[in-house]
N, C-alpha and C positions, 0 to 999 in steps of 0.2 A: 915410319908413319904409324903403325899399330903401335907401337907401344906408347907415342901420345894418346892415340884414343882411349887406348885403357887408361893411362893416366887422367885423362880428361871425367871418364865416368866414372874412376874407384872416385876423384876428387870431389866428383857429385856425389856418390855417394855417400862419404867422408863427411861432407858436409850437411847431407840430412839427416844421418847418425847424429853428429855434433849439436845438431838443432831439437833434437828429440829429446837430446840427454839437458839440454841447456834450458828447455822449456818443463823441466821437471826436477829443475832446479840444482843441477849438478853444475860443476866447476870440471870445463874441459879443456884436456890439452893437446892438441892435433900433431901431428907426426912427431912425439917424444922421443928421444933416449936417455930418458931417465933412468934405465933400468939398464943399460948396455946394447939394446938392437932397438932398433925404431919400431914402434906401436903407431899404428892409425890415431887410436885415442888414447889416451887414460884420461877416465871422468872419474871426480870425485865429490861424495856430498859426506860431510857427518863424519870424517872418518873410514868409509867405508869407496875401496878404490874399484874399478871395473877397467881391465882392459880389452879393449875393442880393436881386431883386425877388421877390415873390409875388405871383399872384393866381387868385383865385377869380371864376371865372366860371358861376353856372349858368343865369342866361337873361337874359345881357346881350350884346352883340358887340364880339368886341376880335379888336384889327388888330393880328394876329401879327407882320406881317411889320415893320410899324410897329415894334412894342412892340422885336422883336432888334434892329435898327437904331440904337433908342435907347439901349439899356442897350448896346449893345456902344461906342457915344462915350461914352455917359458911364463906363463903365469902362475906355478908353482915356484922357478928359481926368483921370479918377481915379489911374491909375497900378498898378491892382489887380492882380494875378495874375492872377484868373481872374472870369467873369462869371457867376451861373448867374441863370438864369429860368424860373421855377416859376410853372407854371398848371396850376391845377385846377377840374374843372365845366364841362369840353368832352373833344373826342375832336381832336388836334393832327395838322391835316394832316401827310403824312411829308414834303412840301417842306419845311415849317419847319425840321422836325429838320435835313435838309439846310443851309439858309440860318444856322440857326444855326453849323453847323461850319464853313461860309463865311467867315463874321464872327469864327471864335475862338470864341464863347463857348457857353458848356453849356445846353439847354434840358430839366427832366425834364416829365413829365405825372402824371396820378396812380397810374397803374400804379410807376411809380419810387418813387415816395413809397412804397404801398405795401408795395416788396420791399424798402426800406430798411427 
């Protein structure tokens, strides 16, 4: 039964990313494998591609540092513009944020979502 419920709220999730990028005039494509492993999103406008993991965390443990690490190669062997990674249902140490401008890629929390 947990792993419906996360499924339930990465999908909400999922889908307020998708509406964010859709309202801003991007062209999006929800659980892809265009590239070879399933993407949340790839939104694209212009040319210009972004792929987006999500997740929802509220009483599970995920390995941040892990998680940017990995979406930052596979958004490198992807060839993407830009990488973003979305988690929601924690409080995101501010090293992450750090690590992530490290690696290139964007990390928001849900305060971001939020003021979106």
């Amino acid at each position: 039964m947990e792993n419906n419920s996360h499924r339930r709220a990465g999908g909400f999730l999922e889908r307020t990313l998708a509406n964010i990028f859709e309202n801003i005039g991007f062209d999006v494509s929800p659980n892809s494998r265009e590239f070879g492993f399933e993407a949340d999103i790839i939104a694209r406008k212009d040319n210009f591609t972004i792929l987006i993991e999500a997740k929802q965390y509220d009483n599970s443990y995920i390995n941040v540092g892990s998680l940017l690490h990995e979406w930052s190669s596979k958004g490198k062997s992807a060839g993407v513009d830009r990488v973003l990674v979305v988690i929601a249902g924690m409080k995101i140490p501010d090293k992450f944020f750090d690590l992530a401008e490290e690696l290139g890629i964007f990390l928001w929390d849900e305060q971001i979502i939020h003021e979106l």
